[in-house]
C-alpha positions, -999 to +999 in steps of 0.1 A: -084-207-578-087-207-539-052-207-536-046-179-562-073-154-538-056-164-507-024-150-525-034-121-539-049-114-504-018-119-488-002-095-514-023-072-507-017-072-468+018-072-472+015-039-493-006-024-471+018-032-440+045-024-458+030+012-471+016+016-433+051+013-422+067+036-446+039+063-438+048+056-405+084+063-409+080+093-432+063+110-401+081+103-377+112+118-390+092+146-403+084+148-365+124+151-355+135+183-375+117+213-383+135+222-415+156+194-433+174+216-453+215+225-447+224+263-450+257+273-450+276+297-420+309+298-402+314+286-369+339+301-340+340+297-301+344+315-272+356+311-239+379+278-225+367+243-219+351+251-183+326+270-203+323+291-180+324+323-201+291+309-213+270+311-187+243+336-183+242+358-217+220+378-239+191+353-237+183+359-200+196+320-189+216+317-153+238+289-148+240+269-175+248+237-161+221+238-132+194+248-158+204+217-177+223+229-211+259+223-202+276+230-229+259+222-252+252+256-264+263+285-288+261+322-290+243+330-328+250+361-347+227+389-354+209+371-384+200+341-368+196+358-335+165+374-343+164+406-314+163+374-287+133+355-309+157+327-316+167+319-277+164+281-269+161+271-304+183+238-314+204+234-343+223+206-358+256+218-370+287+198-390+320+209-405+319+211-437+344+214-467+377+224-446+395+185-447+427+207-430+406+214-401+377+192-398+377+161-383+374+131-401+339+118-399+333+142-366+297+139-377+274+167-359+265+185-331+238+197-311+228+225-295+209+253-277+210+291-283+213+309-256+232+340-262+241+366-291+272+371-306+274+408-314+286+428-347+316+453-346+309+475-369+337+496-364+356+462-376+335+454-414+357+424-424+371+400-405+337+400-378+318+374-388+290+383-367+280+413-383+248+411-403+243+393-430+263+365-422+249+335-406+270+329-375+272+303-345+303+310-320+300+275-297+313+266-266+351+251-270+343+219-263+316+220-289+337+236-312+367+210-307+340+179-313+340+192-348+377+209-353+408+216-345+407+244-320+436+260-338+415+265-371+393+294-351+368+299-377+353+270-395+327+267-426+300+248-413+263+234-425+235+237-406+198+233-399+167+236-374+159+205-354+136+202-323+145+202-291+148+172-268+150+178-233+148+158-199+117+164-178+092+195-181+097+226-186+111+251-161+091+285-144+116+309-122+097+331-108+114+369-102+106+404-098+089+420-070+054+425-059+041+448-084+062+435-117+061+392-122+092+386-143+096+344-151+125+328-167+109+297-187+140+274-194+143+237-207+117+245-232+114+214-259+096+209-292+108+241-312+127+254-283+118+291-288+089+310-272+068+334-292+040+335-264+032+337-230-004+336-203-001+333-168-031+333-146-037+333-112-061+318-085-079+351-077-071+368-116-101+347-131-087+351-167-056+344-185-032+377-187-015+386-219+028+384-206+047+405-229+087+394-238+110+417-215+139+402-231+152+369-245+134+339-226+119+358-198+084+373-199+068+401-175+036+413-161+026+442-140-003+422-122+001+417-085+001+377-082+013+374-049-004+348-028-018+330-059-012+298-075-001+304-109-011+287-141+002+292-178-001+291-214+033+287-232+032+287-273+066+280-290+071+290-328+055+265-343+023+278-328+019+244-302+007+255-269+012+238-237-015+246-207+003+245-175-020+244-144-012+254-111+023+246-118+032+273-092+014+270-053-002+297-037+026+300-013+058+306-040+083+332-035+105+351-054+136+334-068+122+299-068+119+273-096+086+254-107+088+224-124+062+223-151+063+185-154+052+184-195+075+193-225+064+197-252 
Protein backbone atom coordinates (compact mmCIF):
# COMPACT_ATOMS: atom_id res chain seq x y z
CA UNK A 1 0.00 0.00 0.00
CA UNK A 2 3.02 2.35 0.85
CA UNK A 3 4.41 1.69 -2.35
CA UNK A 4 1.11 2.26 -4.31
CA UNK A 5 0.85 6.19 -2.46
CA UNK A 6 4.41 6.83 -3.17
CA UNK A 7 3.30 6.12 -6.85
CA UNK A 8 0.42 7.83 -7.28
CA UNK A 9 2.36 10.75 -5.66
CA UNK A 10 4.94 10.56 -7.99
CA UNK A 11 2.20 10.55 -10.74
CA UNK A 12 0.87 13.23 -9.61
CA UNK A 13 4.15 15.41 -9.60
CA UNK A 14 5.01 14.33 -12.86
CA UNK A 15 1.65 15.75 -14.14
CA UNK A 16 1.89 18.72 -12.50
CA UNK A 17 5.55 19.33 -13.94
CA UNK A 18 4.60 18.29 -16.94
CA UNK A 19 1.27 20.69 -17.10
CA UNK A 20 3.71 23.54 -15.45
CA UNK A 21 5.84 23.18 -18.40
CA UNK A 22 3.28 23.22 -21.05
CA UNK A 23 1.67 26.35 -19.36
CA UNK A 24 4.98 27.56 -19.47
CA UNK A 25 5.44 27.04 -23.12
CA UNK A 26 1.97 28.07 -24.16
CA UNK A 27 3.02 31.67 -22.77
CA UNK A 28 5.90 32.07 -23.88
CA UNK A 29 5.07 31.81 -27.41
CA UNK A 30 2.01 33.63 -26.83
CA UNK A 31 4.71 36.24 -25.64
CA UNK A 32 6.68 36.11 -29.28
CA UNK A 33 3.83 37.21 -31.77
CA UNK A 34 1.05 39.51 -31.38
CA UNK A 35 -1.36 37.96 -33.79
CA UNK A 36 -0.64 34.22 -34.88
CA UNK A 37 -2.78 34.35 -37.70
CA UNK A 38 -1.42 34.47 -41.64
CA UNK A 39 -3.28 37.03 -44.03
CA UNK A 40 -2.68 37.06 -47.33
CA UNK A 41 -0.88 40.32 -49.58
CA UNK A 42 1.60 40.68 -52.44
CA UNK A 43 5.05 41.53 -51.97
CA UNK A 44 7.42 43.78 -54.36
CA UNK A 45 10.75 45.71 -53.75
CA UNK A 46 12.28 48.73 -54.36
CA UNK A 47 15.49 50.10 -54.87
CA UNK A 48 19.07 47.79 -55.51
CA UNK A 49 20.92 45.67 -53.05
CA UNK A 50 22.87 48.78 -51.42
CA UNK A 51 19.47 49.66 -50.10
CA UNK A 52 20.17 52.77 -50.28
CA UNK A 53 16.88 53.96 -51.86
CA UNK A 54 15.57 52.92 -48.46
CA UNK A 55 16.88 55.07 -46.25
CA UNK A 56 15.06 57.83 -44.67
CA UNK A 57 11.17 57.70 -45.86
CA UNK A 58 7.66 58.39 -44.90
CA UNK A 59 8.17 57.21 -41.28
CA UNK A 60 10.53 60.04 -40.30
CA UNK A 61 13.77 57.39 -39.82
CA UNK A 62 17.51 58.76 -41.07
CA UNK A 63 20.01 56.36 -41.92
CA UNK A 64 18.98 53.20 -41.81
CA UNK A 65 21.95 51.35 -41.08
CA UNK A 66 23.35 53.74 -38.23
CA UNK A 67 19.85 53.55 -36.53
CA UNK A 68 20.19 49.85 -36.55
CA UNK A 69 17.49 48.37 -39.21
CA UNK A 70 19.75 47.60 -42.21
CA UNK A 71 17.82 46.19 -44.32
CA UNK A 72 15.78 44.59 -42.79
CA UNK A 73 12.89 46.73 -43.65
CA UNK A 74 9.91 47.31 -46.06
CA UNK A 75 7.74 50.12 -47.27
CA UNK A 76 3.76 48.99 -46.47
CA UNK A 77 0.88 50.15 -48.56
CA UNK A 78 -1.77 52.41 -47.60
CA UNK A 79 -3.91 49.65 -45.68
CA UNK A 80 -1.41 48.49 -43.56
CA UNK A 81 0.23 51.85 -43.32
CA UNK A 82 -2.22 53.29 -41.24
CA UNK A 83 -1.54 57.46 -41.90
CA UNK A 84 2.15 56.61 -40.28
CA UNK A 85 0.41 54.52 -37.03
CA UNK A 86 2.05 51.41 -38.35
CA UNK A 87 5.90 52.80 -38.40
CA UNK A 88 8.31 50.36 -36.63
CA UNK A 89 5.92 47.62 -36.46
CA UNK A 90 7.51 43.98 -37.40
CA UNK A 91 6.07 41.46 -39.58
CA UNK A 92 6.93 37.98 -40.50
CA UNK A 93 6.40 37.51 -44.12
CA UNK A 94 6.89 34.07 -46.52
CA UNK A 95 6.19 33.30 -50.12
CA UNK A 96 3.56 31.58 -50.56
CA UNK A 97 1.84 29.49 -53.40
CA UNK A 98 4.06 30.74 -56.46
CA UNK A 99 6.51 27.24 -56.72
CA UNK A 100 7.76 29.23 -60.18
CA UNK A 101 9.05 31.98 -58.13
CA UNK A 102 9.46 31.08 -54.63
CA UNK A 103 12.20 29.51 -53.20
CA UNK A 104 12.21 26.25 -52.07
CA UNK A 105 11.87 26.12 -48.42
CA UNK A 106 13.09 29.98 -48.26
CA UNK A 107 11.18 30.00 -44.96
CA UNK A 108 10.49 33.71 -43.64
CA UNK A 109 11.49 36.94 -43.13
CA UNK A 110 11.60 39.65 -40.83
CA UNK A 111 11.16 43.06 -40.74
CA UNK A 112 10.55 46.66 -39.77
CA UNK A 113 8.21 49.31 -41.33
CA UNK A 114 9.58 52.17 -41.95
CA UNK A 115 8.13 53.83 -44.97
CA UNK A 116 4.87 53.96 -47.13
CA UNK A 117 4.38 52.78 -50.43
CA UNK A 118 2.01 55.17 -52.05
CA UNK A 119 -1.25 54.50 -54.33
CA UNK A 120 -1.42 55.86 -58.08
CA UNK A 121 -4.63 56.41 -58.59
CA UNK A 122 -4.34 57.62 -61.85
CA UNK A 123 -2.97 53.87 -62.45
CA UNK A 124 -6.34 51.54 -60.80
CA UNK A 125 -4.92 48.15 -61.81
CA UNK A 126 -1.78 47.01 -61.96
CA UNK A 127 -0.65 49.33 -58.43
CA UNK A 128 -0.78 47.16 -55.87
CA UNK A 129 -0.49 49.69 -53.35
CA UNK A 130 -3.58 51.34 -53.78
CA UNK A 131 -6.19 50.80 -51.05
CA UNK A 132 -7.59 47.92 -50.35
CA UNK A 133 -4.90 45.77 -51.01
CA UNK A 134 -2.59 44.69 -48.31
CA UNK A 135 0.89 45.55 -49.63
CA UNK A 136 4.70 45.15 -48.40
CA UNK A 137 7.38 46.49 -51.16
CA UNK A 138 10.85 45.12 -49.22
CA UNK A 139 14.20 45.95 -49.69
CA UNK A 140 15.84 43.75 -52.60
CA UNK A 141 17.80 41.78 -50.54
CA UNK A 142 14.74 40.98 -48.50
CA UNK A 143 12.87 40.37 -51.40
CA UNK A 144 15.47 38.02 -53.07
CA UNK A 145 15.71 35.81 -49.51
CA UNK A 146 12.26 34.87 -50.48
CA UNK A 147 12.23 34.99 -54.57
CA UNK A 148 13.56 35.35 -57.64
CA UNK A 149 14.04 38.98 -58.21
CA UNK A 150 12.83 38.51 -61.75
CA UNK A 151 9.16 37.46 -60.43
CA UNK A 152 8.61 41.36 -59.23
CA UNK A 153 5.51 40.81 -57.52
CA UNK A 154 4.98 37.87 -55.26
CA UNK A 155 1.77 36.42 -53.23
CA UNK A 156 2.94 36.26 -49.89
CA UNK A 157 1.46 35.36 -46.07
CA UNK A 158 1.84 37.35 -43.37
CA UNK A 159 1.42 38.26 -39.76
CA UNK A 160 2.33 40.66 -36.67
CA UNK A 161 5.18 39.59 -34.52
CA UNK A 162 7.11 41.71 -31.81
CA UNK A 163 9.90 43.37 -32.19
CA UNK A 164 13.35 42.30 -31.07
CA UNK A 165 15.95 44.82 -30.98
CA UNK A 166 19.55 45.24 -29.51
CA UNK A 167 19.92 47.63 -26.64
CA UNK A 168 17.28 50.43 -25.49
CA UNK A 169 15.53 52.45 -27.22
CA UNK A 170 16.71 55.51 -29.08
CA UNK A 171 15.71 59.60 -28.28
CA UNK A 172 17.12 62.26 -31.16
CA UNK A 173 16.49 65.16 -30.08
CA UNK A 174 15.65 68.12 -32.95
CA UNK A 175 13.92 71.24 -33.45
CA UNK A 176 14.77 74.53 -32.07
CA UNK A 177 14.31 76.40 -28.92
CA UNK A 178 10.76 76.99 -28.93
CA UNK A 179 9.47 73.58 -30.86
CA UNK A 180 11.15 69.95 -29.25
CA UNK A 181 10.76 67.56 -32.09
CA UNK A 182 12.41 63.70 -31.01
CA UNK A 183 12.84 60.88 -33.30
CA UNK A 184 12.24 57.64 -30.99
CA UNK A 185 13.89 54.72 -33.05
CA UNK A 186 14.81 51.08 -32.15
CA UNK A 187 11.57 50.80 -30.39
CA UNK A 188 10.85 46.85 -29.39
CA UNK A 189 7.82 45.00 -27.99
CA UNK A 190 5.04 46.08 -30.55
CA UNK A 191 7.38 48.34 -32.35
CA UNK A 192 4.80 51.10 -33.03
CA UNK A 193 4.19 54.13 -30.85
CA UNK A 194 0.71 55.39 -30.07
CA UNK A 195 1.90 57.71 -27.17
CA UNK A 196 4.31 60.02 -26.03
CA UNK A 197 5.34 62.31 -22.33
CA UNK A 198 8.35 64.14 -21.95
CA UNK A 199 9.16 66.08 -18.89
CA UNK A 200 11.67 68.20 -17.94
CA UNK A 201 13.78 69.12 -14.72
CA UNK A 202 12.13 72.58 -14.19
CA UNK A 203 8.50 71.44 -16.18
CA UNK A 204 7.35 69.62 -12.85
CA UNK A 205 4.76 67.51 -14.77
CA UNK A 206 4.67 65.16 -17.58
CA UNK A 207 3.68 67.09 -21.05
CA UNK A 208 1.18 65.58 -23.37
CA UNK A 209 3.77 65.19 -27.08
CA UNK A 210 1.44 65.09 -29.93
CA UNK A 211 2.60 62.76 -33.35
CA UNK A 212 4.01 65.38 -35.92
CA UNK A 213 4.48 62.60 -38.24
CA UNK A 214 5.38 58.94 -38.42
CA UNK A 215 7.91 58.09 -35.34
CA UNK A 216 8.69 61.56 -34.36
CA UNK A 217 6.76 63.44 -31.73
CA UNK A 218 6.65 67.39 -30.96
CA UNK A 219 6.18 69.87 -28.24
CA UNK A 220 6.03 73.65 -28.13
CA UNK A 221 7.56 73.76 -24.44
CA UNK A 222 10.85 75.45 -24.16
CA UNK A 223 13.16 72.49 -22.53
CA UNK A 224 16.32 73.90 -23.07
CA UNK A 225 18.74 73.54 -20.29
CA UNK A 226 16.66 70.61 -18.74
CA UNK A 227 17.23 67.05 -18.30
CA UNK A 228 14.64 65.24 -20.07
CA UNK A 229 12.56 62.33 -18.98
CA UNK A 230 9.71 60.22 -20.87
CA UNK A 231 6.80 58.15 -21.10
CA UNK A 232 6.71 56.03 -24.29
CA UNK A 233 3.40 53.64 -24.72
CA UNK A 234 3.54 51.31 -27.85
CA UNK A 235 0.14 49.79 -29.18
CA UNK A 236 -0.31 47.29 -27.07
CA UNK A 237 -0.82 49.93 -24.37
CA UNK A 238 2.77 48.89 -22.44
CA UNK A 239 4.54 51.92 -21.25
CA UNK A 240 8.02 52.35 -20.65
CA UNK A 241 9.15 55.35 -18.04
CA UNK A 242 12.39 56.74 -19.10
CA UNK A 243 14.15 58.98 -16.54
CA UNK A 244 16.56 61.52 -17.22
CA UNK A 245 17.50 59.64 -20.18
CA UNK A 246 18.57 63.07 -21.64
CA UNK A 247 21.25 65.55 -19.41
CA UNK A 248 20.61 68.92 -18.74
CA UNK A 249 23.36 69.94 -20.99
CA UNK A 250 21.87 68.10 -24.54
CA UNK A 251 21.89 69.84 -27.75
CA UNK A 252 20.08 69.67 -30.80
CA UNK A 253 20.77 66.88 -33.14
CA UNK A 254 22.16 64.45 -30.56
CA UNK A 255 21.08 60.83 -29.67
CA UNK A 256 20.04 59.49 -26.16
CA UNK A 257 20.29 56.11 -25.49
CA UNK A 258 17.35 55.03 -23.37
CA UNK A 259 19.05 51.96 -22.12
CA UNK A 260 15.44 49.68 -21.62
CA UNK A 261 13.40 48.10 -24.54
CA UNK A 262 10.62 47.07 -24.06
Amino acid sequence: MATLKLFFSFLMVTVHLISSMAANRHMLMGNQMIDSNWYDAHATFYGDMSGGDTMQGACGYGDLFKQGYGLQTTALSTALFNNGLTCGACFEIKCFNDPQWCYPKAGSILVTATNFCPPNYSKPDGNWCNPPLKHFDLSKPMFTKLAYYKAGIIPVKYRRVLCYKKGGVQFQIKGNPYWTLVLLYNVGGAGDVKDVKIKGSSTGSWLQMSRNWGVNWQTGANLVGQSLSFQVTTSDGKMIKFDNVVPANWQFNQVFDGKTNF
